[in-house]
N, C-alpha and C positions, 0 to 999 in steps of 0.2 A: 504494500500500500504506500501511496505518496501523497504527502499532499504540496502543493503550490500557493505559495503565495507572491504573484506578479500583478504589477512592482511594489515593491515596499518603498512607502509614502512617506510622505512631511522628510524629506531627506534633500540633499543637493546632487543630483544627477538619478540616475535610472539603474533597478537590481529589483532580483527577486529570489527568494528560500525556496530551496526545496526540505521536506523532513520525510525521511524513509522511514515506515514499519515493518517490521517485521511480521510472521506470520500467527502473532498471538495479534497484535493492533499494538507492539508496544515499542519507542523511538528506537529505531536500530542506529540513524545516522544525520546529520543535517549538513546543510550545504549554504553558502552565501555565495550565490553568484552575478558577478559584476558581467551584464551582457553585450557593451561594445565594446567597440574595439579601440586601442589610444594608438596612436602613430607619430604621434612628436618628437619619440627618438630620432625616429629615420628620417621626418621631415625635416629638422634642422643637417644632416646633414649636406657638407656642401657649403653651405650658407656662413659668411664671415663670423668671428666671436662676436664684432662688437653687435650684430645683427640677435644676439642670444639674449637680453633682455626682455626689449619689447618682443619679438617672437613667443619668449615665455610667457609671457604675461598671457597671450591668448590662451593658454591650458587651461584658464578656469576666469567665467567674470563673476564669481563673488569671491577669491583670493588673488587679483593678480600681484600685487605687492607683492606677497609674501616671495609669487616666482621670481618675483624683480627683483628681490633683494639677495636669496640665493644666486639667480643668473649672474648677476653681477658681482657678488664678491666669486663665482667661482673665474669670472673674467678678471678681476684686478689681480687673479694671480697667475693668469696666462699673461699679462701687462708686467707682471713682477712689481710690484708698486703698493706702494702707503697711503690707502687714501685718509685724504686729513681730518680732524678731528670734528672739525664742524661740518663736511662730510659724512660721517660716520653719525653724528650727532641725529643728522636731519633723516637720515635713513634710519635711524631706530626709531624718529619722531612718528613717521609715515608708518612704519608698521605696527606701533604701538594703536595708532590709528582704525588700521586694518582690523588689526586681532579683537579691537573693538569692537567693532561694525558688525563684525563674523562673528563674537561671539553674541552680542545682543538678536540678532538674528535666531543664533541655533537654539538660544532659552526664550526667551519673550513669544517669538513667532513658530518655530516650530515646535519644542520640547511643550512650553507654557499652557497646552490645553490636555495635555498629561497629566501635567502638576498638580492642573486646576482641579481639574475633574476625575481625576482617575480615569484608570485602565479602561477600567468597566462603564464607563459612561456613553449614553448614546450617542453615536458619531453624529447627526444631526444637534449635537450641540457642541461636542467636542473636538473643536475646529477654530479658527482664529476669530469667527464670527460669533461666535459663544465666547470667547473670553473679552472680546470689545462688549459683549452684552451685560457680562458677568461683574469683569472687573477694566472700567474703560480706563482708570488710570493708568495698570499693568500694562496693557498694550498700547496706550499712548506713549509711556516711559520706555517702552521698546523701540519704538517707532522711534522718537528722540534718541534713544543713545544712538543707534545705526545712522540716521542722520548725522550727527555731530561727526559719529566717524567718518563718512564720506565727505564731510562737510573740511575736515582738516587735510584730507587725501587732495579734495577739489583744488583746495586754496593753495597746497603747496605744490603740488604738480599738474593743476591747467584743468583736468580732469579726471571725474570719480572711477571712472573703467578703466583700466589700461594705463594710467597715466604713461608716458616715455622719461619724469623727473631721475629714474633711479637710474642710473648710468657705468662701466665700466669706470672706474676709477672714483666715484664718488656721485654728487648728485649734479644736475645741469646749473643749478643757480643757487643763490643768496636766499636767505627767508628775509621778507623786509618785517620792520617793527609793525606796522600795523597788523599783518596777519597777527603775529605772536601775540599781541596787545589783545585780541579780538579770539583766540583761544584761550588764554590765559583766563580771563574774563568768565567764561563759561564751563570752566572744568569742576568748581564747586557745584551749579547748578547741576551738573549732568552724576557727578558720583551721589548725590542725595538719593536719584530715580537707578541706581544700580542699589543702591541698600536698601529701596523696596522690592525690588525683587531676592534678594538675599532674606528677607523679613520673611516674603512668604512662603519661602522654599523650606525656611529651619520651621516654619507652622507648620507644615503637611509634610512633614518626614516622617513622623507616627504614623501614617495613611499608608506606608511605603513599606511598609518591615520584611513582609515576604519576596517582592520587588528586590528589595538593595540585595536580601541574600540569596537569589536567584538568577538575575541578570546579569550575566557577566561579573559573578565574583568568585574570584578562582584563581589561583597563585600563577605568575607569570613574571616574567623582567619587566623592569622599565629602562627606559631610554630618553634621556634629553638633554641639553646642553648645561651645563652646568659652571659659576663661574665667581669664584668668593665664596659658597654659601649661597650666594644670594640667585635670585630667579633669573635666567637669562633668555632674553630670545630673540638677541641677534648674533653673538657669537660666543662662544667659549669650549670648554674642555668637551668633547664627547662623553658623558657619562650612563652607565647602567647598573642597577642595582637591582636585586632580586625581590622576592614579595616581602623580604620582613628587612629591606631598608639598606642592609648588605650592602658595599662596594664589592663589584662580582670585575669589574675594568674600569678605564676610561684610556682617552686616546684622545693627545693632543693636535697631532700631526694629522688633518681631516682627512690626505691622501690614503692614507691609511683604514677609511671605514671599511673598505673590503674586506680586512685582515678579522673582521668583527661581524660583518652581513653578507650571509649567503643568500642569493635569491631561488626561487624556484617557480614554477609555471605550471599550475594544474589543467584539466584538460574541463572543469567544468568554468572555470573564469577568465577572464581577459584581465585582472587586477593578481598582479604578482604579491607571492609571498615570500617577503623577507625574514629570514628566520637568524636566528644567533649562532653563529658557524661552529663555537666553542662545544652545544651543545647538542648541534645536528637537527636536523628537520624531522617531526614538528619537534620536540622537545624544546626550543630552541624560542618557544611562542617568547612574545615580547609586545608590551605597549609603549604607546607616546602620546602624548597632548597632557591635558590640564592636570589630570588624576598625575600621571606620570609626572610629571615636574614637578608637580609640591610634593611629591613623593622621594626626590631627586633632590630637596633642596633643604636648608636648613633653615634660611629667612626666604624673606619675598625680598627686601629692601626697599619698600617704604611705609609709611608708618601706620595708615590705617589698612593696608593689605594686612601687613603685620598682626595689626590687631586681630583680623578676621580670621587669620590664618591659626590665631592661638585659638578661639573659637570652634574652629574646624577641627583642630588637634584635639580639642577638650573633647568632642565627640567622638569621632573615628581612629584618634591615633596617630603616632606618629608616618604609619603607611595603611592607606587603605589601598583592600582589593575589588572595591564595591562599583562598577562601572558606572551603574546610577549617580556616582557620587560626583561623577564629572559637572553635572552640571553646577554644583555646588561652588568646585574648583574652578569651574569657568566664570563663576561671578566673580570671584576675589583676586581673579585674572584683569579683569574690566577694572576695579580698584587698581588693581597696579600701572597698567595703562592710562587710567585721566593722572594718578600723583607723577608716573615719571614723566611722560608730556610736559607737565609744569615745569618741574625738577629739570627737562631740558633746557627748557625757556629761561630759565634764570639762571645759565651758565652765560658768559660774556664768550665766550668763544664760539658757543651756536652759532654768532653772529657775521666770524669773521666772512670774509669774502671770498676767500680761499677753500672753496669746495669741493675740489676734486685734481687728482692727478691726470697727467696725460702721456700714453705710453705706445707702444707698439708691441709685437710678439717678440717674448720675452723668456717664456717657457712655452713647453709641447701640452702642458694641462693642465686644469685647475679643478677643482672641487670646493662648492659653494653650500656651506652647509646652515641654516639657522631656524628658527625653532614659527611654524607658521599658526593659525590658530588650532589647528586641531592637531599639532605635533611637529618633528623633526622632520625635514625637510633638505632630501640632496638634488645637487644638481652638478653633473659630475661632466667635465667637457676633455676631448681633446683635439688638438690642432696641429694643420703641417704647417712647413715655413712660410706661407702666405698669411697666416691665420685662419682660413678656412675649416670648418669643423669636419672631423674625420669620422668621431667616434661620441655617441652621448648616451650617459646611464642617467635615468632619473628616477629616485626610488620617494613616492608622493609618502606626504605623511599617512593618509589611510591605507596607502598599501603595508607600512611600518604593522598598523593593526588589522592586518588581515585576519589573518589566523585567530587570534582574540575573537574578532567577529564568527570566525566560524566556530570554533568554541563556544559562544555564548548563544547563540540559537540551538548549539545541542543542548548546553546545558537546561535552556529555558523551553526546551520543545519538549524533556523527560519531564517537566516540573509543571507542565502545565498540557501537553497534550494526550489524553486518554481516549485511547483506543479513536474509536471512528467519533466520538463526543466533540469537536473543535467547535468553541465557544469565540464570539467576536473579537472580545477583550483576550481572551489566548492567542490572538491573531496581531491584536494590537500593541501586548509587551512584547510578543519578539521583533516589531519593526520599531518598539520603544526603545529594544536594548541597542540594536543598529543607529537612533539617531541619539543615544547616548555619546557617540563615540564624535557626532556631529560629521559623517563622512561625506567629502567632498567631493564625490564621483565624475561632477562637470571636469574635475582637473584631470580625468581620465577617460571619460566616455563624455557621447555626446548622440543624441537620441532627437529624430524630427517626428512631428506628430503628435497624437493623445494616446498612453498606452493604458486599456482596460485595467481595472485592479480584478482580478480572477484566480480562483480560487477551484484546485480541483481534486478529490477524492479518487484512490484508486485502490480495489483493493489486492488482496494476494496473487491472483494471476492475471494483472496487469489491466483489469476492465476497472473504467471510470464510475463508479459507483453517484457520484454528488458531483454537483458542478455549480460553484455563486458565482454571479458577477457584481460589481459593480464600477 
């Protein structure tokens, strides 16, 4: 027996489960499959390095920053080059930005009618339209933070999509005082409407109990950039720890992530699984993003993340395994993002004018590694003596959590799916635990048209017994 659930919703790009039964009706097996196809390796090459920004940027329009920012420091090191402080400044500015946007999106608008309503709520109310009904501050305070973040993307690089600001060797231009004058201004305003959404996520975690310990919580590595202690996520040490906090490596030298990530390519997915080489495939599962970083880290480094973050610790611990609990982590994320924004703004060197280096081929390849909203993010390039790209590996942050993903639909399809019995809301956490992880599929696939949500019963010798659509 199998059942189908195509496509799993409220998500960024196109996928669907499968859960196999055995011949009593009981989960033998599950599957997350990501169903088109990405071609952006092969399309870049050919095509100049300094061409590898903006090109990146198209893999996904609701993270292009994040590619711009990887694309290009793995270029400033095919340039061999320093780019300068206020350089460097402006480009964590932009993706502090980003991770914003991106994370205010995956809680407020799509996770946020979960929270609100539970599993088990009628889909006819549990939908973004029902939480404007329910609670219109919650989704107006959504709407706002994601604004503000494209609103700081707009102003510093021309435009919210795509911008072309983030550049091989630093960024294209200066920030003048008024923009800074003019976010500075609105960063208090905008962290108020993130610690309402923190308020009502810590009320309805009692609502949640058999959720946290079912969805995707199950011992695994994590993986994220790590740098002082403190939270990083534009550059630092490569770090991985195991589920109870353990330093298992780290690796400074990013050329070197291979020596650390083996890939592999199943035959039901187009979305590669990177697994921990040390440990062999699967054994090897590993996450990244929000869970995973506070997980990674000792402080945030600033001062009311911090605070939130002792909060966080007083309930779950110094590591949690509870994937539920990402959204959590991704709010005290959004805290970190409006205070270091500031925090940027009031260094006197943001300012200088001096924002970027200017170079030629320099080395044969670069590897651009930094941390995007839903996790670690490479972007691995190599070039002949022209600069021309020869060779490109790019390992997306949801590919990092593949595996986790398909783990967590088995786990949550024994915990909740009995026999031929499938119930809506049994339907609903496992595409809840998939938008846990906030996975960003546009930056991998890319899907024209309206695809059915369809749902199909099979039983032991392979006849469709049940068929929903809707």
């Amino acid at each position: 027996m199998k059942i189908s659930i195509d496509p799993v919703t409220r998500i960024e790009g196109h996928a669907k489960i499968s859960i196999f039964l055995d011949e009593n009706g009981d989960v033998r097996d599950a599957q997350f499959h990501v169903t088109q196809y990405r071609g952006f390796e092969k399309l870049c090459e050919g095509r100049p390095f300094t061409e590898m920004p903006r090109l990146m940027a198209r893999t996904c329009g609701i993270c292009p920053v994040s590619h711009l920012i990887a694309a290009s420091k793995a270029c400033d090191q095919i340039m061999a080059v320093r780019v300068p402080q206020a350089g460097i400044n402006l480009r964590k500015m932009i993706n502090f930005a980003q991770i914003l946007q991106s994370h205010a999106l995956s809680f407020f608008y799509l996770s946020a009618p979960d929270i609100l309503f539970g599993f088990d709520a009628d889909p006819a109310l549990r939908n973004i339209t029902g939480v404007a009904q329910q609670d219109k501050k919650l989704i107006q305070f959504g709407i706002e933070l994601r604004k503000f973040g494209q609103q700081i993307i707009e102003k510093l690089g021309i435009k919210r999509v795509h911008p072309e600001y983030i550049i091989p060797g630093g960024v294209a231009y200066p920030i003048n005082k008024e923009i800074a004058n003019w976010i500075m201004e609105n960063i208090d305003i905008h962290l108020e409407k993130v610690f309402y959404g923190i308020s009502l996520f810590k009320s309805v975690i009692p609502n949640f109990k058999d959720e946290i310990e079912h969805l995707v919580n199950f011992d695994t590595y994590h993986m994220a950039l790590y740098n002082e202690s403190n939270l990083e996520l534009y550059d630092g040490i490569l770090r991985v720890v195991d589920s109870k906090g353990n330093l298992i490596f780290e690796e400074k030298a990013h050329y070197n992530y291979k020596n650390i990530i083996g890939e592999k390519v199943e035959s039901f997915s187009y979305l590669k699984s990177p697994y921990l080489k040390s440990f062999g495939y699967p054994d090897g599962i590993y996450r990244v993003g929000p869970l995973s970083r506070l997980n990674i880290v000792k402080n945030i480094g600033t001062p009311l993340a911090n605070k939130e973050l002792s909060e966080y610790r007083k309930l779950l611990g110094d590591v949690c395994n509870a994937g539920f609990m990402n959204h959590y982590a991704r709010l005290i994320e959004m805290i970190y993002c409006l205070e270091a924004i500031g925090k940027i703004l009031k260094q006197d060197i943001t300012y200088n004018v001096h924002v970027k280096a200017v170079a030629s081929v320099n080395a044969s390849e670069g590897v651009g590694i930094s941390e995007a909203p839903i996790g670690t993010l490479i972007h691995h390039y190599q070039v002949d003596k022209n600069g021309l790209i020869t060779n490109a590996n790019l390992i997306i942050a949801t590919g990092h959590n593949n595996l986790a993903m398909n783990r967590g639909v088995l786990q949550a399809a024994k915990r909740y799916v009995k026999k031929d019995d499938i119930k809506e809301g049994f339907l609903n956490r496992v595409e809840g635990l998939i938008r846990s992880f906030d996975p960003c599929l546009s930056c991998s696939t890319h899907a024209i048209g309206k695809i059915p949500f369809e749902i199909k019963v099979y039983d032991n010798n392979g006849i469709m017994i049940r068929k929903l659509i809707k």
